[in-house]
N, C-alpha and C positions, 0 to 999 in steps of 0.2 A: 504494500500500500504506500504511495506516495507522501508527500508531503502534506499537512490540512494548509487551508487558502487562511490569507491574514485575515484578522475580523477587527472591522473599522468597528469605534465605539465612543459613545461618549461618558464618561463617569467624574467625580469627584463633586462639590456641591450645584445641590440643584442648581442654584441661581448663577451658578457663574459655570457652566461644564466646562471641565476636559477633552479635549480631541485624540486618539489616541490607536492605535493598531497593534491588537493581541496577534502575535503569531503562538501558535497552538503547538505543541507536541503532535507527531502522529498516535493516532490511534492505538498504533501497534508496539509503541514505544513503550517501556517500564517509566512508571510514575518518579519524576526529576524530582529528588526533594529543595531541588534551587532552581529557581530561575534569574531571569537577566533583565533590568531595566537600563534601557539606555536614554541619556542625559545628551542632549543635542548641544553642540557648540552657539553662540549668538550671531545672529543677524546674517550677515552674507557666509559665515562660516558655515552653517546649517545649513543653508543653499548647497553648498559646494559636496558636505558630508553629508547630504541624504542619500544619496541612490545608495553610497559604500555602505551607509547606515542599516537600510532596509536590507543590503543583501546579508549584511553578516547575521542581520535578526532572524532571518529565514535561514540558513544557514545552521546556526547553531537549535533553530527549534528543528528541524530538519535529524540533526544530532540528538532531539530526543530533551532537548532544554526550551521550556518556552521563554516566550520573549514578550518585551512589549516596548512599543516606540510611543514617541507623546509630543504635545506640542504644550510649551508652558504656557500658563495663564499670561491672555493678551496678545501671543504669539499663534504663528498659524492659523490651525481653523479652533481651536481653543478661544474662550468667549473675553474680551477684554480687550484695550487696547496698551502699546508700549509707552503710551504720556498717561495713563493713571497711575498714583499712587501706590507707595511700598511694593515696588518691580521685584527686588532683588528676594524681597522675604515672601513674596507670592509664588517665583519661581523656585524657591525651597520647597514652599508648601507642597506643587505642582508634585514636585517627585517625592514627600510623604503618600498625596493619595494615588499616583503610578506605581508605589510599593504594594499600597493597601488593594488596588485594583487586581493589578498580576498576580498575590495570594488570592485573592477573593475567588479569579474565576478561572484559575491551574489548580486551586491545595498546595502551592512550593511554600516550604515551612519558612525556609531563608533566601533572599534577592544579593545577587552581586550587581551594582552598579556600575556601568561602563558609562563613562562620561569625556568626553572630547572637546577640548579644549576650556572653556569656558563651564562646559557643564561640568567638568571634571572640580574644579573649584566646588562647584552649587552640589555635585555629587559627593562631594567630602563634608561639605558643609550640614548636608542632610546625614549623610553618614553615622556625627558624632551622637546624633539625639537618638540613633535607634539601636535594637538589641537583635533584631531581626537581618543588620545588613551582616553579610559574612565576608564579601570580599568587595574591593573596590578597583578597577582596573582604568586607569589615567592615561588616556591618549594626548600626549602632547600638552599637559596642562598648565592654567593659567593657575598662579601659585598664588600671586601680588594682584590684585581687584583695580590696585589704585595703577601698578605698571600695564594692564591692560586697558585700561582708559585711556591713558596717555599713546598706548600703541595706534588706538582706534582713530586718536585725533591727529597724532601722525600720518595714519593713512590714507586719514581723506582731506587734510592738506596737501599730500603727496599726488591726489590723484586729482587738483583743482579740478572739480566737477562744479556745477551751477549749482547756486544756491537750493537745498531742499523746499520745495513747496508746502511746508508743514504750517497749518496757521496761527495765523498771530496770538498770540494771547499772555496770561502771567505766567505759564509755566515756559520758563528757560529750555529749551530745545538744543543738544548736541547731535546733528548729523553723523552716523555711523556707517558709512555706505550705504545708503539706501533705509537705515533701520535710525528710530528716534531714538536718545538716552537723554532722560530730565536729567538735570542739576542733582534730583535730588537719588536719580538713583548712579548716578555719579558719585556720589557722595557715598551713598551703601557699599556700594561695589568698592569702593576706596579705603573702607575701614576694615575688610577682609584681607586679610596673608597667611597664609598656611603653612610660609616658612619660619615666622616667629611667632603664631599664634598656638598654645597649645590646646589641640581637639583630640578627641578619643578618635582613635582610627578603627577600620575594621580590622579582623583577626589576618587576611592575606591582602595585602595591595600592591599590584604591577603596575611602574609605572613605563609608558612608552614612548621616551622622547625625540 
């Protein structure tokens, strides 16, 4: 028996859902006591790591491990958008309920989180608060919140593009390739570092830079 088909879904609070795609174990597969949440990079990153994203989800549920991809609150087809308020701690929250989801609808007792680039920060960050993550696997990650801010505004100085068309108002707008960052989640994102900050890690974590 082949591989089961992704199953698009939406989950986490009512009022604001998640967007998100279970890849399923086969049928034929012995019950995974783990499964794999994967934590998407930000804004044109995400762009670029999705197709690699989706194949390795399929992939490793394919191998008998399900999986589950997500798009964080405000982002994607997830309900919100990237100029509301408290980004940085909504996108935490986002992979609390992509944990609670992937147990919910496999039974995997414990979730290792793959997180790629940016997520990989937001994936450790979520990491420290639960007893459920077992492993944490870091593609390339952003360590320093506040040195990836500064990379982002290098970049799109770097690549003088026209002014973004985002509209006027009080909240302060940073152009990130095509993606918004308020001031204030500038600001969130700034007061994270993983290389001097000390968080509980999980029990195994690969990092791949």
């Amino acid at each position: 028996m082949g591989p089961a088909s992704p199953e698009p879904r939406y989950f986490g609070p009512e009022d604001r859902p998640l967007f998100g795609w279970a890849h399923p174990a086969p049928l034929s597969a012995a019950p995974s006591p783990v499964g794999v949440v994967v934590c998407n990079p930000f804004g044109y990153e995400a762009i670029c790591a999705h197709r690699s994203l989706r194949a390795f989800a399929s992939a490793i549920a394919e191998a008998g491990i399900p999986s589950l991809r997500f798009d964080y609150d405000g982002t994607g087809d997830s309900a919100g958008d990237d100029r509301d308020p408290d980004r940085v701690k909504a996108w935490v929250d986002s992979i609390h309920h992509a944990i609670d989801e992937l147990r919910r609808v496999s039974g995997v007792r414990e979730v290792v989180l793959l997180g790629v680039r940016l997520g990989a920060l937001l994936a450790a960050v979520a990491a420290a608060d639960r007893e459920d993550v077992s492993g944490l696997v870091a593609i390339a990650p952003v360590l320093s919140g506040k040195h990836h801010v500064r990379e982002l505004r290098v970049l799109q100085a770097a690549l003088a593009l026209r002014e973004a068309p985002f509209p006027r108002g009080p909240v302060d707008v940073q152009e990130a390739v095509g993606f918004a960052l308020t001031e204030e989640t500038q600001r969130s994102l700034s007061g994270i570092d993983l290389a001097s900050q000390d968080r509980r890690a999980p029990r195994a974590v690969l990092i791949l830079d």
